[in-house]
Every structure is written in C-alpha cells, then in structure tokens.
Backbone and ligand atoms as CSV (ligand in chain L), in Angstrom:
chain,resi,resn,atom,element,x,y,z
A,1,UNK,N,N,22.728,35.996,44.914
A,1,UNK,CA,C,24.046,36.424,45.413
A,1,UNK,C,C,24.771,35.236,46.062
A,2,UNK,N,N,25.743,34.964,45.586
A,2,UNK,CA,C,26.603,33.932,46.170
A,2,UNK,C,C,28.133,34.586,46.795
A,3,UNK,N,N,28.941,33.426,47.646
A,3,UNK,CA,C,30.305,34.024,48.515
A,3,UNK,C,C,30.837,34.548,47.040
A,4,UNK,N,N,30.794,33.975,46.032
A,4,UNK,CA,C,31.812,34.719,45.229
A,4,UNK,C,C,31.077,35.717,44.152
A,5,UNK,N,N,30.633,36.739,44.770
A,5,UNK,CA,C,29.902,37.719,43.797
A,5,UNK,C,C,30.515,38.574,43.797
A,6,UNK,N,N,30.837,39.393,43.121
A,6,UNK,CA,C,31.490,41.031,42.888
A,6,UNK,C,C,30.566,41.920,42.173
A,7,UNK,N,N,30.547,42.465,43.524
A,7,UNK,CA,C,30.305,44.127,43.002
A,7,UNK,C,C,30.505,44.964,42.443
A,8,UNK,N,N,30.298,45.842,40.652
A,8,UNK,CA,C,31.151,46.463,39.962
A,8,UNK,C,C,30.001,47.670,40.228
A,9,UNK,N,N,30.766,48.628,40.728
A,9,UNK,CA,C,29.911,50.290,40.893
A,9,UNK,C,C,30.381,51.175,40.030
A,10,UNK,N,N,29.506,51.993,39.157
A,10,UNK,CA,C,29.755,52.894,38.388
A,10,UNK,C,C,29.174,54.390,38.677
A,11,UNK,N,N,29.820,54.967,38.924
A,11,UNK,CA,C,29.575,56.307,39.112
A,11,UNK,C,C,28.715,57.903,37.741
A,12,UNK,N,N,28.701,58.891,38.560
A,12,UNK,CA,C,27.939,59.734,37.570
A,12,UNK,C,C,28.190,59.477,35.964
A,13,UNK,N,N,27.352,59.770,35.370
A,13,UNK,CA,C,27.530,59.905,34.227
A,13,UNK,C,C,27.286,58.785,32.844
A,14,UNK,N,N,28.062,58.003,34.297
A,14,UNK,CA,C,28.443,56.522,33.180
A,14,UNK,C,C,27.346,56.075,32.478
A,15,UNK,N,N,25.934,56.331,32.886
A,15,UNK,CA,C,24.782,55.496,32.373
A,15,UNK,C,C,24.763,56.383,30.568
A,16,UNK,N,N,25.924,56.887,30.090
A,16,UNK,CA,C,25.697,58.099,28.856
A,16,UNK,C,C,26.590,57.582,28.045
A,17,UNK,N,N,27.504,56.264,28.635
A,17,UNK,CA,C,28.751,55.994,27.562
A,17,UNK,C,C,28.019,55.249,26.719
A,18,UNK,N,N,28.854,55.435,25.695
A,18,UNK,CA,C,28.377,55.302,23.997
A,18,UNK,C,C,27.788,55.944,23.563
A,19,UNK,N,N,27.070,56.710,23.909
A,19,UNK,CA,C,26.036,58.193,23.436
A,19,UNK,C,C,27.077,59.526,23.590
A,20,UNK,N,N,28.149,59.579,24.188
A,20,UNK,CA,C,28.634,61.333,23.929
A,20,UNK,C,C,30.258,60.412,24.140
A,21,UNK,N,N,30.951,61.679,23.140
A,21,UNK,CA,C,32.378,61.651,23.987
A,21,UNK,C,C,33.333,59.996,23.833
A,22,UNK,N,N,32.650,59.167,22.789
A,22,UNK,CA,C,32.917,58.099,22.442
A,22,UNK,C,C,34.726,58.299,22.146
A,23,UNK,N,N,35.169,59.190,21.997
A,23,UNK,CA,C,36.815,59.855,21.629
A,23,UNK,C,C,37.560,59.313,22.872
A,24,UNK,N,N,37.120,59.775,23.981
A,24,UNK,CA,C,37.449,59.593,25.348
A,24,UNK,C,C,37.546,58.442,25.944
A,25,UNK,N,N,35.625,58.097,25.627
A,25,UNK,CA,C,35.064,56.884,26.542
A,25,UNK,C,C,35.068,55.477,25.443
A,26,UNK,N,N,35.049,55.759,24.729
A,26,UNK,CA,C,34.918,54.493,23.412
A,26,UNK,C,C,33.545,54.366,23.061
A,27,UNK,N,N,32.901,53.464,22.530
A,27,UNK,CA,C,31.370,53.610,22.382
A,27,UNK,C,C,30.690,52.059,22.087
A,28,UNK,N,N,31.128,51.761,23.506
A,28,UNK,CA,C,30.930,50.575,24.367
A,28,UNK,C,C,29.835,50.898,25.355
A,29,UNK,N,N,28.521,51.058,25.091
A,29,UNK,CA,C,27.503,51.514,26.390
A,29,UNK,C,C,27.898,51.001,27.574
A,30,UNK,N,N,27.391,51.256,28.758
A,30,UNK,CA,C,27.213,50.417,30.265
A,30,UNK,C,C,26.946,49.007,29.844
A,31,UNK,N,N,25.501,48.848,29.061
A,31,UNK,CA,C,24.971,47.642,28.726
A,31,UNK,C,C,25.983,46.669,28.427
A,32,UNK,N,N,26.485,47.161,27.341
A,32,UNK,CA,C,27.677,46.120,26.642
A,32,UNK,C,C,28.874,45.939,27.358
A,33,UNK,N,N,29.256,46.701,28.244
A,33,UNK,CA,C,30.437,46.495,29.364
A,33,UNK,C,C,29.585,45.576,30.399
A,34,UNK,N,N,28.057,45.430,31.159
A,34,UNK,CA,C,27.947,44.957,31.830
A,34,UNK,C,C,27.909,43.185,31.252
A,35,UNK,N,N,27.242,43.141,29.734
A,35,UNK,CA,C,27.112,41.797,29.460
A,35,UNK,C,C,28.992,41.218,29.248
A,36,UNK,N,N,29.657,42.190,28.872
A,36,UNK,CA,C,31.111,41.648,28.947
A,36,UNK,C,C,31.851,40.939,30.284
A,37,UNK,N,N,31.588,41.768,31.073
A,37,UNK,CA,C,31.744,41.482,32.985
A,37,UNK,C,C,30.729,40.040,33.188
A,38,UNK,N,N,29.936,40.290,33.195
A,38,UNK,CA,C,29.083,38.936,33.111
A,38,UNK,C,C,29.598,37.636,32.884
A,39,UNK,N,N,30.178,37.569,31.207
A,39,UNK,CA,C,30.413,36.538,30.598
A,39,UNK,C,C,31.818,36.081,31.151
A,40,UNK,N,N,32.707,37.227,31.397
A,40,UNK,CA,C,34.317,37.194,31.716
A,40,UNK,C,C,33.800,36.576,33.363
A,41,UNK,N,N,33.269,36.838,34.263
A,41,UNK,CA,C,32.903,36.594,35.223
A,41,UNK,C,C,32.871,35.234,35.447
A,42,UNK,N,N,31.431,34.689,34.946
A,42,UNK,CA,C,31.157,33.237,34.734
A,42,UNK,C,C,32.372,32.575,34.618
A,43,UNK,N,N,33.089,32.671,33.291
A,43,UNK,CA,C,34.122,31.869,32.868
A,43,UNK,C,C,34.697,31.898,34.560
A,44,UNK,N,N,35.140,32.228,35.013
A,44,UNK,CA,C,36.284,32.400,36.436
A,44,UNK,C,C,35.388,31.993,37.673
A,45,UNK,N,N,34.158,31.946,37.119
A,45,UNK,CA,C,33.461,31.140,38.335
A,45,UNK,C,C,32.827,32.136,39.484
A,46,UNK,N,N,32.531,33.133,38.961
A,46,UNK,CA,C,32.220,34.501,39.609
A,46,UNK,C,C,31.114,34.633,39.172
A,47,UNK,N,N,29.879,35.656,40.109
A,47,UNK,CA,C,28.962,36.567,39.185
A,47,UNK,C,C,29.253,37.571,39.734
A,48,UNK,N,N,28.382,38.469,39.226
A,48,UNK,CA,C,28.761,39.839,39.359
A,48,UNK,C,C,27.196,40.959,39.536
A,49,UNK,N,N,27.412,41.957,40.248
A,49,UNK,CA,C,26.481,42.435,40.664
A,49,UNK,C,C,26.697,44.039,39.872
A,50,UNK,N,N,26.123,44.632,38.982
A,50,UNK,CA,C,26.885,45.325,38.202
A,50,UNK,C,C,25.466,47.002,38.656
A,51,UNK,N,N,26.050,48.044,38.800
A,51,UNK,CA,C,25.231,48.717,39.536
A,51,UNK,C,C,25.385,50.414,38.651
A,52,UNK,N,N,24.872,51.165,38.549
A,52,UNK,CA,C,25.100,52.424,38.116
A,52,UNK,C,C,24.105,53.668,39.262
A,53,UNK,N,N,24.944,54.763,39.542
A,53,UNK,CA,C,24.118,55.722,40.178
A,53,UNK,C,C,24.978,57.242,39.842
A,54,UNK,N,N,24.110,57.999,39.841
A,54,UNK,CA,C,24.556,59.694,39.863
A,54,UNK,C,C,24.605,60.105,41.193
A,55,UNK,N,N,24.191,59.106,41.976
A,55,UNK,CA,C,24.406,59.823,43.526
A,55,UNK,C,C,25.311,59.032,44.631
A,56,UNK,N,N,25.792,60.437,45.192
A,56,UNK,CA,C,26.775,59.768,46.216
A,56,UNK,C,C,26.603,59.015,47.079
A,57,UNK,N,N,25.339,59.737,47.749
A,57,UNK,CA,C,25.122,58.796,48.608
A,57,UNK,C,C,24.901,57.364,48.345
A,58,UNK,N,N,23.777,57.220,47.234
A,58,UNK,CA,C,23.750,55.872,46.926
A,58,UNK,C,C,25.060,55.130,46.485
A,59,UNK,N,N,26.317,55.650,46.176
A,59,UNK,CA,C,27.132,54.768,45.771
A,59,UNK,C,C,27.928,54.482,47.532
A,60,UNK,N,N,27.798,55.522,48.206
A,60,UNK,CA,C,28.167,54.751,49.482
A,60,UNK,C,C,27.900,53.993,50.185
A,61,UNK,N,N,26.078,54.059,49.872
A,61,UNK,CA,C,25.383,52.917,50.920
A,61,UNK,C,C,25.782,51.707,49.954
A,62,UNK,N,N,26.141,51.543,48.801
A,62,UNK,CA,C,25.849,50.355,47.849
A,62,UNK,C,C,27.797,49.951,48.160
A,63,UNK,N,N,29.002,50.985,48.229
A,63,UNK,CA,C,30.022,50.284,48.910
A,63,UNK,C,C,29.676,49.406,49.798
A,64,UNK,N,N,29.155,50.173,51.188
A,64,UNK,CA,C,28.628,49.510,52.536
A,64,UNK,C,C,27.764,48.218,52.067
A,65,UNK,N,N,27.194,47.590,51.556
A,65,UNK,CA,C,26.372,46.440,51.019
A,65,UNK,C,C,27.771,45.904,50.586
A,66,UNK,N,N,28.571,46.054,49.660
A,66,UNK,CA,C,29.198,45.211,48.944
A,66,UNK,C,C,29.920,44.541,50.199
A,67,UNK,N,N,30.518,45.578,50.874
A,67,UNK,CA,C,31.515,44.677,52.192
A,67,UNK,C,C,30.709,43.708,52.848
A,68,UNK,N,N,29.382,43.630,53.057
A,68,UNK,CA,C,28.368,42.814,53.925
A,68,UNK,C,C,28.161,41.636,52.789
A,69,UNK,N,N,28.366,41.748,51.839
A,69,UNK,CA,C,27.698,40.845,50.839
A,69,UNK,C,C,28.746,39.942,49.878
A,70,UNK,N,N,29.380,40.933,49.140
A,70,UNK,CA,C,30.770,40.332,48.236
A,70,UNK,C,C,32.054,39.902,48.436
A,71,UNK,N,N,32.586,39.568,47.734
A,71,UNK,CA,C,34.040,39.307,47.543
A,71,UNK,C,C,34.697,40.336,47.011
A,72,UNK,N,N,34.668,40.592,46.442
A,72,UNK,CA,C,35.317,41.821,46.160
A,72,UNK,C,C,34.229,42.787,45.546
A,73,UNK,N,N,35.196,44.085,45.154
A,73,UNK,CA,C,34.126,45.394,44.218
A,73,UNK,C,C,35.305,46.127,43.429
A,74,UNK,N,N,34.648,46.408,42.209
A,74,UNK,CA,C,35.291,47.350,41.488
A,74,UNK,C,C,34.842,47.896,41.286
A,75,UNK,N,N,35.332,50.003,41.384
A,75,UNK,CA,C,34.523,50.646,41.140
A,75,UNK,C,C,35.116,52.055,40.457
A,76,UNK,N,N,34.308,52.015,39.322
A,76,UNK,CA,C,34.447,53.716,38.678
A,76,UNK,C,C,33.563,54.345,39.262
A,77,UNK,N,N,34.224,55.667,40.258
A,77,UNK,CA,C,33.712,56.224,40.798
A,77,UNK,C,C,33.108,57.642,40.499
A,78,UNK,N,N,33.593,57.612,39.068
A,78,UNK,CA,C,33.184,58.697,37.742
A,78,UNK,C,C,33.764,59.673,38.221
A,79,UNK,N,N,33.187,61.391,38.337
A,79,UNK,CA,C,33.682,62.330,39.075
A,79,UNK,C,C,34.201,62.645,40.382
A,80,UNK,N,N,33.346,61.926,41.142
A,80,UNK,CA,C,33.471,61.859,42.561
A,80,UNK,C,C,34.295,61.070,42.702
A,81,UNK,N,N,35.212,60.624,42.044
A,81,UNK,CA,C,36.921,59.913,41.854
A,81,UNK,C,C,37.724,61.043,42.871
A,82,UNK,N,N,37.581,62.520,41.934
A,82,UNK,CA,C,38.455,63.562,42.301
A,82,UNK,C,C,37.688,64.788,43.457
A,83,UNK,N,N,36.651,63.877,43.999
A,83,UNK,CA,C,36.046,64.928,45.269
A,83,UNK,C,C,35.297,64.365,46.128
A,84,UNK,N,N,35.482,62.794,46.361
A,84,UNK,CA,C,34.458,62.462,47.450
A,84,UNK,C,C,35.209,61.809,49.077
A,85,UNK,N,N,35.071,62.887,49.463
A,85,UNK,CA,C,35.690,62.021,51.047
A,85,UNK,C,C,34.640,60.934,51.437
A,86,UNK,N,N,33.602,61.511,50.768
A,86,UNK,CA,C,32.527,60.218,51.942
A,86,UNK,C,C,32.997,59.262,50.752
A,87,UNK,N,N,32.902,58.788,49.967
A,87,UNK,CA,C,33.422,58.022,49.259
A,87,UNK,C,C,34.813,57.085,49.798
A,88,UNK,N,N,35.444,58.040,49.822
A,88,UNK,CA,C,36.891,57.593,50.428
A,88,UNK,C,C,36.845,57.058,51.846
A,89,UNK,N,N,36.014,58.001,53.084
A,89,UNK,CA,C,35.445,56.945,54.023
A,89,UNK,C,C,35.187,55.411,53.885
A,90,UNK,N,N,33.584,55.513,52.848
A,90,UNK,CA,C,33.141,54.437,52.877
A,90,UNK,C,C,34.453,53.185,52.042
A,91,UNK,N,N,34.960,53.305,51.607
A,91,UNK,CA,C,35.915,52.659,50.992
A,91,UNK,C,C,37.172,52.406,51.761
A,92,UNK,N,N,37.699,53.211,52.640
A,92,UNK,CA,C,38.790,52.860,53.720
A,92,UNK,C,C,37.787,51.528,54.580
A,93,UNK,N,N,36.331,51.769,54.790
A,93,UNK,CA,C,36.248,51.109,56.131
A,93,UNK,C,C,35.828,49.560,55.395
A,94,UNK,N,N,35.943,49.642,53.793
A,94,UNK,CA,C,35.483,48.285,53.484
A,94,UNK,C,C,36.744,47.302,53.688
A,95,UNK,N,N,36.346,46.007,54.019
A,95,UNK,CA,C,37.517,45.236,53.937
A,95,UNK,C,C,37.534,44.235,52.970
A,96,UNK,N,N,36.403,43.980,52.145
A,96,UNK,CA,C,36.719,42.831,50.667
A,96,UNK,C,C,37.760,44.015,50.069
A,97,UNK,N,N,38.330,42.594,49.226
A,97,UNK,CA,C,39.424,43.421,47.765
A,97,UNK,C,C,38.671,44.182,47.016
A,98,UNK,N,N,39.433,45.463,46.425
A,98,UNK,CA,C,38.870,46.649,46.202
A,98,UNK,C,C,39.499,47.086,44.930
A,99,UNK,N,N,39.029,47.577,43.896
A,99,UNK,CA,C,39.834,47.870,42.722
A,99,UNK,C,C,38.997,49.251,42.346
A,100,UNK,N,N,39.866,50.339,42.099
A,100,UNK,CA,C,39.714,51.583,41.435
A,100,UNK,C,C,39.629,51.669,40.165
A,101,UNK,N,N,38.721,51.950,38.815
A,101,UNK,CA,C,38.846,51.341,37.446
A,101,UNK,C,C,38.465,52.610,36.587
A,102,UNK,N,N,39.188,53.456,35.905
A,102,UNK,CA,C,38.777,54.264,34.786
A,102,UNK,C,C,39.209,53.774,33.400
A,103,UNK,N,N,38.087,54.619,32.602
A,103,UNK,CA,C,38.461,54.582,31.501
A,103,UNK,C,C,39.390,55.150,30.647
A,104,UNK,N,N,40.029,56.201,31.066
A,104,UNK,CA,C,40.367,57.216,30.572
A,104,UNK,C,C,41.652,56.728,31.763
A,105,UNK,N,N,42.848,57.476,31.094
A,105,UNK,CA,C,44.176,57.775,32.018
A,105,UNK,C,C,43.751,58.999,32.380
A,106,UNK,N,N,43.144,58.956,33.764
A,106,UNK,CA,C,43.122,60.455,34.581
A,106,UNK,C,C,44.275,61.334,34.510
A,107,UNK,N,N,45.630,60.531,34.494
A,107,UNK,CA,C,46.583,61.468,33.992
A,107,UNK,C,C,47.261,62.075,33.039
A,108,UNK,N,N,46.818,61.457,32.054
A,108,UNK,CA,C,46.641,62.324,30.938
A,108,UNK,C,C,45.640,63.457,30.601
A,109,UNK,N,N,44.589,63.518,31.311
A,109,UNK,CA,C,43.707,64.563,31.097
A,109,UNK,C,C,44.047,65.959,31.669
A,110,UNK,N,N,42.854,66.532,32.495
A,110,UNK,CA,C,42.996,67.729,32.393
A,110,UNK,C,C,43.623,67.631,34.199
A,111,UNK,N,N,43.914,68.981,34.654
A,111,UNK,CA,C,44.743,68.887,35.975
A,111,UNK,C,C,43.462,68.613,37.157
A,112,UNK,N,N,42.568,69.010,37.006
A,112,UNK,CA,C,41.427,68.158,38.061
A,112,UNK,C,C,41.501,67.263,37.821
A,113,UNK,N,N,41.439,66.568,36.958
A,113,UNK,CA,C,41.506,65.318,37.102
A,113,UNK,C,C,42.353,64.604,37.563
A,114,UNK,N,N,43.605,65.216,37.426
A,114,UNK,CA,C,44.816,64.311,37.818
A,114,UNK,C,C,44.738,63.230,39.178
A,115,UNK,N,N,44.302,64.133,40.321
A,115,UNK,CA,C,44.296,63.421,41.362
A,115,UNK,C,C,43.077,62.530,42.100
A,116,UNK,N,N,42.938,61.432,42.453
A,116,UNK,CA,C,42.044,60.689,42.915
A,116,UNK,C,C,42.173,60.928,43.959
A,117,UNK,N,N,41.236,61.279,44.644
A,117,UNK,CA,C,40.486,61.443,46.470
A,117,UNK,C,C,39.814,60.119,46.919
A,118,UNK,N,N,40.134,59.131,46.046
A,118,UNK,CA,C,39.681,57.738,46.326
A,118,UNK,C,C,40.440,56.597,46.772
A,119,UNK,N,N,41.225,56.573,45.678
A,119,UNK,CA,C,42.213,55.745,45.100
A,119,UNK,C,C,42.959,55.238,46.216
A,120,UNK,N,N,43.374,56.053,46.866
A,120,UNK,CA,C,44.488,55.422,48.600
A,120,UNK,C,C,43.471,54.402,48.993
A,121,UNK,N,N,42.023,54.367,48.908
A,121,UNK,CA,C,41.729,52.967,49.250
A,121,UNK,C,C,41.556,51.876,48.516
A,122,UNK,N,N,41.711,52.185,47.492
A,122,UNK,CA,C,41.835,51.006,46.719
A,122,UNK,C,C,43.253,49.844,47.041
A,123,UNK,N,N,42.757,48.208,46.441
A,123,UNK,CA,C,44.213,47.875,46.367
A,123,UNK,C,C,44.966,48.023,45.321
A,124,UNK,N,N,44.208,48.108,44.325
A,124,UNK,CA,C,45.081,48.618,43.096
A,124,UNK,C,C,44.080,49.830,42.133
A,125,UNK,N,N,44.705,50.398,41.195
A,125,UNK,CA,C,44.164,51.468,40.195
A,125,UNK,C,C,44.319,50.735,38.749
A,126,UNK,N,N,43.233,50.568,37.929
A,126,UNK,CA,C,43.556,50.033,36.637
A,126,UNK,C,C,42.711,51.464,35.625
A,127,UNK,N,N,43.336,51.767,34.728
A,127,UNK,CA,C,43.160,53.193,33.520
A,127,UNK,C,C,43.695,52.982,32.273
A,128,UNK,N,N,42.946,53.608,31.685
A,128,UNK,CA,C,43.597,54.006,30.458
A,128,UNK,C,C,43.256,53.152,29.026
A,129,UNK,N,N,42.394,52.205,29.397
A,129,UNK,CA,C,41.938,50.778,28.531
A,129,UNK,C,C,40.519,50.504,28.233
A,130,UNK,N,N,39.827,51.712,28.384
A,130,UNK,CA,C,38.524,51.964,28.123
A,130,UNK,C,C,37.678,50.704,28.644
A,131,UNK,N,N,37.104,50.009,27.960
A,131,UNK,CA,C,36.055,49.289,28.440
A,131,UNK,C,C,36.907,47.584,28.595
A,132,UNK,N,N,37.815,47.592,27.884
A,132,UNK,CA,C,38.533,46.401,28.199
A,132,UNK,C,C,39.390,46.710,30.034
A,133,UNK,N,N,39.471,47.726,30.571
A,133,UNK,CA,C,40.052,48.186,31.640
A,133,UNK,C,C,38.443,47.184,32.715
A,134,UNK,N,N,37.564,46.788,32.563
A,134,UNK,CA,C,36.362,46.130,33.587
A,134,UNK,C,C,37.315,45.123,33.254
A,135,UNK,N,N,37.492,44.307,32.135
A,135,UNK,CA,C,38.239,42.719,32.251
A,135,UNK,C,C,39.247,42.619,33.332
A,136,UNK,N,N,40.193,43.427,32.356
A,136,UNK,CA,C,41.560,43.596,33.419
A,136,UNK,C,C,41.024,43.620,34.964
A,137,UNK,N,N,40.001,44.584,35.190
A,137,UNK,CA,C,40.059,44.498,36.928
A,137,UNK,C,C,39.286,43.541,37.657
A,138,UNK,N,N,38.605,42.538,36.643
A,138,UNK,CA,C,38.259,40.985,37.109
A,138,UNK,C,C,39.330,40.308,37.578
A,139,UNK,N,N,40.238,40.012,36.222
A,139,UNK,CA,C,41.201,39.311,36.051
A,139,UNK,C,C,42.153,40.041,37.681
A,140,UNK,N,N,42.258,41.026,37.727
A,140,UNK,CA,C,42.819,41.581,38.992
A,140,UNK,C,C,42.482,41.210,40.406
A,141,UNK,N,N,40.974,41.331,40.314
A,141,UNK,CA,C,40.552,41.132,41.450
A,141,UNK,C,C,40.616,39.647,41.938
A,142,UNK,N,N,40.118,38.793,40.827
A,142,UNK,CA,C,40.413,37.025,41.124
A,142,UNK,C,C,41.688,36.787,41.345
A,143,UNK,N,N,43.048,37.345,41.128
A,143,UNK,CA,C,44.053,37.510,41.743
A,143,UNK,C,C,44.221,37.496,42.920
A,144,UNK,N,N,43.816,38.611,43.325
A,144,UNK,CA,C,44.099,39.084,44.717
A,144,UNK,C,C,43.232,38.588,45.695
A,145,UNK,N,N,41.765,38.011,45.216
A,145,UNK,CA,C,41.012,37.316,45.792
A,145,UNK,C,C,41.853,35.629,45.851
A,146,UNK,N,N,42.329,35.053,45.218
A,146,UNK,CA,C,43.231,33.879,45.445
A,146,UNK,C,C,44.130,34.261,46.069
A,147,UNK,N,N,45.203,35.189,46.564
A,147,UNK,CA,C,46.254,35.401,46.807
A,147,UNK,C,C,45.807,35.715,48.432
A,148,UNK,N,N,44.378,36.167,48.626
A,148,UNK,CA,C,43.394,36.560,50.104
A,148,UNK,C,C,43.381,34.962,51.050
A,149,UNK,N,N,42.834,34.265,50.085
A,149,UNK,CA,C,42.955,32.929,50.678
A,149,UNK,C,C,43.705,31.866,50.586
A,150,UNK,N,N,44.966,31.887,50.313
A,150,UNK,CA,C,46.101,31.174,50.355
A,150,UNK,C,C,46.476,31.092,51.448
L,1,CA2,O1,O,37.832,57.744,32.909
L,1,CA2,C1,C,36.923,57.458,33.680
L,1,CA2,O2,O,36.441,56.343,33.778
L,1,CA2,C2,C,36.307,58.562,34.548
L,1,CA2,O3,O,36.034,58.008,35.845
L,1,CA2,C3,C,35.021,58.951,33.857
L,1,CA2,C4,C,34.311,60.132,34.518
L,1,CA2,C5,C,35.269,61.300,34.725
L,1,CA2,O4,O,34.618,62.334,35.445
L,1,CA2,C6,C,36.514,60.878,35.459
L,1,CA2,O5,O,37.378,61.989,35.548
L,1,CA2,C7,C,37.230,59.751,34.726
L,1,CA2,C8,C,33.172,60.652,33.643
L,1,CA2,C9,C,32.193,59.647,33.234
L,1,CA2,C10,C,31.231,60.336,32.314
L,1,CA2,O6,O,31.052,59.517,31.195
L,1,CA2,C11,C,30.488,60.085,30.104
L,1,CA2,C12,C,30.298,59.223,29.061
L,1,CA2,C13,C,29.758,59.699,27.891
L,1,CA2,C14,C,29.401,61.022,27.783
L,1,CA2,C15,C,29.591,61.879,28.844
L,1,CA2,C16,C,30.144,61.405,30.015
C-alpha cells in the first residue's frame, strides 16, 4: 500500500457479473474489471486496492480503512446504494476523494432504484457505462485528487 493507492469497493452481488443479467451488467466479470483498474491505474501512477463483499458491515469497516489508508475510493455500493444509512454514515465521515460508480443508469431502471441513500456523499456519481464506468471514475478521481493538492 502506498500514499497513492485507491480503494475500489464493490458491493452485493457484484462477485456474479458476467454470469447472469449480462443485458444490464455487460459480461465483463469482477476479475476482468479488476485487471482493467489495475492496468488503467499503473499507467497514472496509482495502485489500487480492489475489494468485493455481500456485507454491510464489511463494506463499512473497509470505507473506514480506506480513509486511514488511501487516496481516494470508488465505490459500487450494489443494492445498499438505495438503503444503507450506515453506509452513508461511514461515507459522510470519510474525508479522501470519494466517487459513487454504477453500472447501470439507476435512473433508468426501476423506481427503487431511482434514488441513492449514498450518493450525497460522494464527490461525484459516474453510471450508465457498464464496466468502462471503473475507468472513467479513475480518470475522475486522479482529477480531483490533483485538483486536492494544488
Ligand atoms: O448498476 C449498478 O452498478 C448497481 O449498483 C448494481 C446493483 C444494483 O442493485 C444497483 O441497483 C445498481 C446489483 C449488482 C448485482 O449484479 C449482478 C450481476 C450479475 C447478475 C446478478 C446481479
């Protein structure tokens, strides 16, 4: 782990993309999104700490680590996008740059989905770009991570 590591957290489910629902999600596994983040990473002089869990709690204690540890975090927070206050806690009280990342335009889907119970802590929301949507929120975050220390 080095000052410039990022944390990418993935929430329920995700450990299933490319196996169901490829219509939605594309059929790009975790695996192949994490070696993509990796490589896009490096190039920019970053690594990356790339994480998957079905549980809440663990994705909160693993927020709480990222603020002690990283530079920034991006995180699909899968379902618990649209129902986790402790989530949304642990994410108000982080202070590295923070990026919200789906695959899917939540707003185009169904009306639960519409709204994120997360998202107000994020600094930005990136959707709708399936597995190319992890690049974009590199490319985002090294942004805003240069724009942190200027
Ligand atoms: O679009 C996204 O990235 C989501 O965060 C994905 C979550 C969903 O609950 C959110 O509303 C939007 C679901 C991830 C489940 O992924 C699966 C992948 C393949 C098969 C089944 C589920």
């Amino acid at each position: 782990m080095t000052a410039k590591t990022i944390f990418i957290l993935n929430g329920p489910n995700l450990n299933l993309l490319g196996a169901r629902e490829p219509e939605i999600y594309g059929r790009d596994t975790l695996a192949d999104i994490e070696a993509a983040c990796a490589a896009a990473a490096k190039a920019s002089g970053f690594e990356i700490d790339f994480r998957q869990s079905n549980t809440e709690g663990t994705l909160v204690d693993w927020v709480q680590e990222a603020d002690t540890k990283a530079a920034g975090l991006i995180i699909n927070p899968g379902a618990y996008t649209h129902t986790s206050i402790a989530l949304l806690d642990a994410l108000t009280a982080a202070t590295i740059a923070k990026i919200e990342l789906h695959l899917s335009n939540i707003h185009a889907r169904e009306e639960f989905r519409k709204h994120s119970v997360t998202a107000s802590a994020a600094d930005g929301v990136i959707m709708g770009f399936g597995a190319a949507g992890y690049i974009l929120a590199l490319d985002a975050l090294k942004s805003l991570l240069e724009k942190r220390s200027a």
